[in-house]
N, C-alpha and C positions, 0 to 999 in steps of 0.2 A: 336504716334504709326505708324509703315509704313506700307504703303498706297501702294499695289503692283498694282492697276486699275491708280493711277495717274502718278507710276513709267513709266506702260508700256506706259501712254499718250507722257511722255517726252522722252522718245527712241524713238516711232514715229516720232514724231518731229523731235528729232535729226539727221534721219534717210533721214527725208525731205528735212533738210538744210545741205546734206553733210557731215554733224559729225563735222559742225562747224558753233556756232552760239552764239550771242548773248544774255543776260537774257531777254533784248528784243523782239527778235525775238520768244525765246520760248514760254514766256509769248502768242505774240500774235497766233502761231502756236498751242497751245494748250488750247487757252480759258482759261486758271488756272490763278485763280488768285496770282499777283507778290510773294506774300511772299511763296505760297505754291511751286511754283518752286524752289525757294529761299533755302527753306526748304530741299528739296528732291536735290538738286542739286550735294551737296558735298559727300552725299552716292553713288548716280551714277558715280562720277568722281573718286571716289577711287575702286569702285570693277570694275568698266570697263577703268582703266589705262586712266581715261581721264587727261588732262593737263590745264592751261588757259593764255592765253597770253593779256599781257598788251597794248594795242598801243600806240600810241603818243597820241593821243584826250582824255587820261585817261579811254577810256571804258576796258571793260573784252569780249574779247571772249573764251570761253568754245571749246578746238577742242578735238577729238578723233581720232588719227590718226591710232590709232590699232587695232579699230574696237568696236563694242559694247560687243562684249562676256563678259560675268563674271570670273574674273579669282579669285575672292574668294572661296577658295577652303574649307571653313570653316563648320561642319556640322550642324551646325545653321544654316550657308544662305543655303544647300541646302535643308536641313530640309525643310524650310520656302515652297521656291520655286519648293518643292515636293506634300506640302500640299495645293498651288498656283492652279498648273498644275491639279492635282488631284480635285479638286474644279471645277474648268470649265470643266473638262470632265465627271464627273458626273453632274453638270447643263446640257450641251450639250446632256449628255443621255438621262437623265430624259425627258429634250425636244423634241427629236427624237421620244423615245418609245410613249412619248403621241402623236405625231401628228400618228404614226402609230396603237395606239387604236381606234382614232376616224376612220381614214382606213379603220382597220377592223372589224369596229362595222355596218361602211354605208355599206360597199361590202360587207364583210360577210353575215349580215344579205338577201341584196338581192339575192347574188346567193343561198343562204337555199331557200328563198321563189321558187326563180325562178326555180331551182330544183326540188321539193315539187312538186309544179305545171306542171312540163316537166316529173316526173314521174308518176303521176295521167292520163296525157293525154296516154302516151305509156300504163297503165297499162290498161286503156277503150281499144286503140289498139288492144291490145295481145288478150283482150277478145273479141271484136268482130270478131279481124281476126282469131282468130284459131275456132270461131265458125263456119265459114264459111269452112274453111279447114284445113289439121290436117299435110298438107305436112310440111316433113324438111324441104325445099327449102324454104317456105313462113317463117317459123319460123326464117330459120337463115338471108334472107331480115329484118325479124323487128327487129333480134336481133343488127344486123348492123347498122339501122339505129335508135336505141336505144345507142348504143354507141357513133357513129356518133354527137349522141345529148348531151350527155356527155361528149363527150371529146370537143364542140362546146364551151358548159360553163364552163370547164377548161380553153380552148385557149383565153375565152375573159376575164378571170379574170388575164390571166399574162400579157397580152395585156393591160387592165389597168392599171398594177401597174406599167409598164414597156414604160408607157405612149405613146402606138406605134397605132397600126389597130385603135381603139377606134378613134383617130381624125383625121381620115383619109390617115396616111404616112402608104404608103407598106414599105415591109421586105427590101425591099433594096432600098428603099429612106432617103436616108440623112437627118438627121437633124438638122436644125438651133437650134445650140447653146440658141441665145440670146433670142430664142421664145420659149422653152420647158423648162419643170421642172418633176420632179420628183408628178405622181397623189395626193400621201401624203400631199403634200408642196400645191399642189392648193385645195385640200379639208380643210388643217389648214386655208388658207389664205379667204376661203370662208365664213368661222366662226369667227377667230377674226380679219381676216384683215390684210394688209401688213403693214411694218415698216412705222415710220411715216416721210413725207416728208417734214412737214414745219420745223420740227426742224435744220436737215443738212440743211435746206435755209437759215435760221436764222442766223445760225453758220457761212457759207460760207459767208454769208453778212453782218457779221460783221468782221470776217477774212481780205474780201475786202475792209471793210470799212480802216483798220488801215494799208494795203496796201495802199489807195490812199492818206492818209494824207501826207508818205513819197512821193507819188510823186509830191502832192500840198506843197513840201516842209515847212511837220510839221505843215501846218495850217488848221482845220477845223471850222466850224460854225456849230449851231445847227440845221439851216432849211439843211444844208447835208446830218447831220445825219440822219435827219429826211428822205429825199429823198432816202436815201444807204435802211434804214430799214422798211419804210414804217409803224412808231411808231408816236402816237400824241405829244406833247409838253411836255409832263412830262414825257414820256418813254425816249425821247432823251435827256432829263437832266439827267436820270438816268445812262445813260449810258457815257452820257459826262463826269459824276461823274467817274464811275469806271475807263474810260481812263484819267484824271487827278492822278488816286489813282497808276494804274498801270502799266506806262507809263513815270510817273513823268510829268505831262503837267502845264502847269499853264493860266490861264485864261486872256485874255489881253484884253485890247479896245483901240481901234486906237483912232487919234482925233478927228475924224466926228463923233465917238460915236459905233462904230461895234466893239461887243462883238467876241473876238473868241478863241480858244485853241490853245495854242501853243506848241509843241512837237519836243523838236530836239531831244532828246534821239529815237525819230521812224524814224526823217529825219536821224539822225548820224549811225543809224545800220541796218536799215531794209532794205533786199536785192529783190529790185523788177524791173523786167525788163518787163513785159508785161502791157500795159497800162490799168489801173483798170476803168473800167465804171460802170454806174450805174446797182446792175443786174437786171435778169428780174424779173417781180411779182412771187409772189407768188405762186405755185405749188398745186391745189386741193386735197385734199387726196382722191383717189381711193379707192372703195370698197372693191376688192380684189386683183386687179393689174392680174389677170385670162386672158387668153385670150376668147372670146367671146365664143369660139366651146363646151368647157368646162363644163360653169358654168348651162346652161341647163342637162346635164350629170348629174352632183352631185345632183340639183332639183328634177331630173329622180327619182336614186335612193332614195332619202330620199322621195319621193310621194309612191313611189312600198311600203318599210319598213311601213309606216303609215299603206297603209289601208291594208296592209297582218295585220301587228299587230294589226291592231283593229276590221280583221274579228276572232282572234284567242281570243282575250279580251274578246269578246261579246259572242262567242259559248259557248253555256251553258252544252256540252258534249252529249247530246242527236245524238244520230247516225239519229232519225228524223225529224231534225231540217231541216232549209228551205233550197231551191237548193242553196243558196248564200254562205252557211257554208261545201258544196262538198268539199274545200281542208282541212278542218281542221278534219270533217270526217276520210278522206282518213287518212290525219297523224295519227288520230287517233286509226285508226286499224291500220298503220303500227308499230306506237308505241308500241301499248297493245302487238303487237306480236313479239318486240324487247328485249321489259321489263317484259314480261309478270308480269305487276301491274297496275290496273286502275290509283292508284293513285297516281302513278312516273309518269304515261304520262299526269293525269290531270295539274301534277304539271310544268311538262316540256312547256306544249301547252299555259299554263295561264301566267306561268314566263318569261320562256325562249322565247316563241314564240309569249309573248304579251304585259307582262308590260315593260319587258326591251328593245325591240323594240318602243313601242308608246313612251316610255318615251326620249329614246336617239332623233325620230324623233322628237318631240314637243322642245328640247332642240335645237336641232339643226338646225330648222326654228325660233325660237324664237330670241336666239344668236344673228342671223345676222340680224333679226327685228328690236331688240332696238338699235343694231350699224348699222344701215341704216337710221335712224330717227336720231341718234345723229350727223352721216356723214353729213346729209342734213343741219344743222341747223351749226353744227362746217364750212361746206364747203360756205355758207352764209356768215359767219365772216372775211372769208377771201376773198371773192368777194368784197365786201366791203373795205375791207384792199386794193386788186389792185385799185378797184375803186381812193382809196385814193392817191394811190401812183402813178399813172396816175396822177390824179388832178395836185398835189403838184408838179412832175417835169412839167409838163405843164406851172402852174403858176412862176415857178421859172425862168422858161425858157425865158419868156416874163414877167413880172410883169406890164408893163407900159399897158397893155390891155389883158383884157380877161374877159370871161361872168361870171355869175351864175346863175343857171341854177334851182336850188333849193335849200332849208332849210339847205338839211343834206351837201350840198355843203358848202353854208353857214358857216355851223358851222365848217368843217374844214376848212374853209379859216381862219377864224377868230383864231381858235387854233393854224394854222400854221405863223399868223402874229404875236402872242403876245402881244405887245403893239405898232407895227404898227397902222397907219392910212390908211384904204382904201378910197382911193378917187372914187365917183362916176362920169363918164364923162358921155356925153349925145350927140353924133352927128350923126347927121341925120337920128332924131327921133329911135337912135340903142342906148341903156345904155349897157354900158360895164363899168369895174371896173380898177380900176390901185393901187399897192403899192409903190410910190414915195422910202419911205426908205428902199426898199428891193431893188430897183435899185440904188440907193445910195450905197447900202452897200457888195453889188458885183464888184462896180467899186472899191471902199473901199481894199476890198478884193486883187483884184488883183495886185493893188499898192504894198500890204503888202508884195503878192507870190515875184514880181517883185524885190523888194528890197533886198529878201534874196540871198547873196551867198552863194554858195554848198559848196563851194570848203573851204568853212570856218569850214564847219560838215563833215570831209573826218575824215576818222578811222586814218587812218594815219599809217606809219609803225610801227612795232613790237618793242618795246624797251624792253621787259622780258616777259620771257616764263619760266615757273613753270620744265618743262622738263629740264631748260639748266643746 
């Protein structure tokens, strides 16, 4: 069945390497495993006029010289790629509209309360001041500054959404791009959290990893792998697996006895010009990725929402109830004389103004509760994981000397030697540790690099092209 998320993987790609690349290169540019490019391939090259040219070294490169468009004019494919498009913009909506529910569930709600409350204060106002005097002039001062207050919590609810006064930036101060977002986007992202950052680390660090093999001309080892991914001894066999399966590599040991992969099919095609180093650790996942001015904001209003809704939960409707329950009082004679119905306003102050408030607040403190606790414990795992990957290029780096310092050290040394031997040295009265065959087997190593010529896995020129 075709697969229009793996298609668009492979346009990407091919978009990356110029519209000319390798099943190689794809392969490693898209994560996909060999066959399913393999698969998808020959559909892409006939509805976007691609061609493929044979070289002298017997490989295939795949070009597009006329660009990626679809020139299948068929009403099946645009059917297809109608009901494609249509798919992710209604996904994309559906996502929108909800992150702008919970928006206008937090704000909403506040500025009712904050309202509610700013009109109770003017409405004490008006009765104290016109008791005292009955002049227009003082009427139309309060009535101005009754507006005044009104139009204050209009200006700050567009101002929030519009993410401007609220954090500080005047009307006509510029805003950095790369530091602002739309309020929506940091109130979603205060709930369930930003995108996640280990995976693109993952990806890009294994991406690099099959970059540097072509610059170690095609040769890797598993404590590499190990160092590139920062994975125990069975993760990096696992993976040495899939780069044999798809890759075409095959497994070699020299004569001293070093095990390693060998891969011309990534030295003969893979196009790398910038030199691939180890990358860095691993990347903590952030709470909400917010900037700090923010996230007490959104606190703010979900604390205001709580206890307004849970002073309207508890009011039992009695007009004599204690000074604490003054605003719900109030609404409630403004109610009764909106609706004139006790019982649409009982219903409105209990519903509207208390369980679906307390309840959206309680969700919305809790939410980021149990993903705060899971962050700390997930973000542990990976402190550990640099821990690791520190260690490991450390000891690779030097093998012939270095400490241990503790247990859990310990035990990844020992997982990252396999069936190495660590020898204990001991001088002047300092024990330090050495792997003998790990230094063996990087000298090993390099002989291997050394030996290979390039110029023997060159693509070579063109001898048939599908187009001619």
């Amino acid at each position: 069945m075709r697969n229009f998320q793996i298609e668009t993987k492979i346009l990407s790609a091919l978009r990356q390497l110029k519209l000319s690349a390798t099943l190689t290169e794809l392969v490693a540019a898209t994560g996909l495993p060999r066959n399913i490019v393999e698969e998808h391939l020959p559909l892409i090259i006939k509805e976007r006029r691609g061609h493929f040219q044979v070289k002298e070294s017997g490989e295939l490169v795949y070009t597009f010289p006329k660009g990626l468009s679809n020139v299948d004019s068929g009403l099946g494919t645009k059917f297809r790629n109608f009901i494609f498009q249509l798919a992710n913009f209604i996904l994309a909506a559906l996502t929108f509209l909800f992150k702008i529910w919970i928006v206008v569930m937090l704000v909403g709600y506040f500025i009712i309360f904050i309202t509610i409350t700013v009109l109770l204060i003017l409405a004490v106002s008006f009765g104290v001041l016109s008791s005292k005097s009955n002049e227009r002039s003082s009427n139309s001062r309060n009535n101005n500054w009754g507006f005044s207050i009104l139009n204050l919590i209009l200006r700050f609810a567009i101002d929030l959404w519009f993410y401007s006064n609220l954090l500080g930036l005047k009307d006509n101060q510029p805003r950095k791009k790369e530091n602002t977002s739309p309020f929506h986007q940091a109130v979603f992202r205060f709930v369930f959290g930003t995108k996640d950052v280990v995976k693109p680390w993952e990806e890009e660090a294994k991406k690099k990893l099959i970059r540097y093999i072509s610059l170690q001309k095609g040769v890797i080892t598993l404590d590499e792998i190990q160092l590139f991914l920062g994975v125990n001894r069975e993760e990096a066999n696992k993976f040495f697996s899939y780069l044999l399966i798809n890759f075409k590599g095959e497994v070699k040991v020299s004569d001293q006895g070093t095990l390693y992969g060998w891969f011309p099919e990534i030295l003969r095609t893979m196009k790398v010009v910038e030199n691939q180093k180890y990358p860095s650790t691993i990347p903590k996942q952030p709470f909400s990725g917010n900037r700090p001015k923010i996230q007490p904001w959104i606190i703010g209003f979900n604390i205001v929402n709580l206890l307004f809704g849970m002073m309207f939960l508890t009011f039992n409707g009695n007009p004599e109830s204690s000074i604490i329950y003054i605003i719900p009082v109030f609404t409630m004679s403004v109610l009764e004389n909106l609706t004139m119905s006790m019982d649409l306003t009982n219903q409105i102050m209990y519903l509207g103004l208390g369980v679906v408030p307390v309840s959206f607040s309680v969700l919305f403190f809790l939410i980021p509760l149990f993903r705060a606790i899971f962050l700390y414990f997930y973000n542990q795992k990976i402190e550990i994981r640099n821990k690791q990957i520190n260690l490991l290029r450390e000891i690779y780096k030097s093998p012939q000397k270095f400490t241990i310092r503790n247990d859990k050290e310990k035990k990844i040394i020992l997982d990252f030697c396999d069936q190495r031997k660590i020898e204990v040295n001991s001088t002047s009265g300092e024990m330090t540790f050495s792997i003998p065959d790990l230094h063996l087997d990087k000298s090993e190593l390099k002989k291997i690099r050394q030996n290979i010529k390039l110029e023997e896995y060159e693509l070579g020129v063109t001898i048939f092209d599908s187009n001619s």
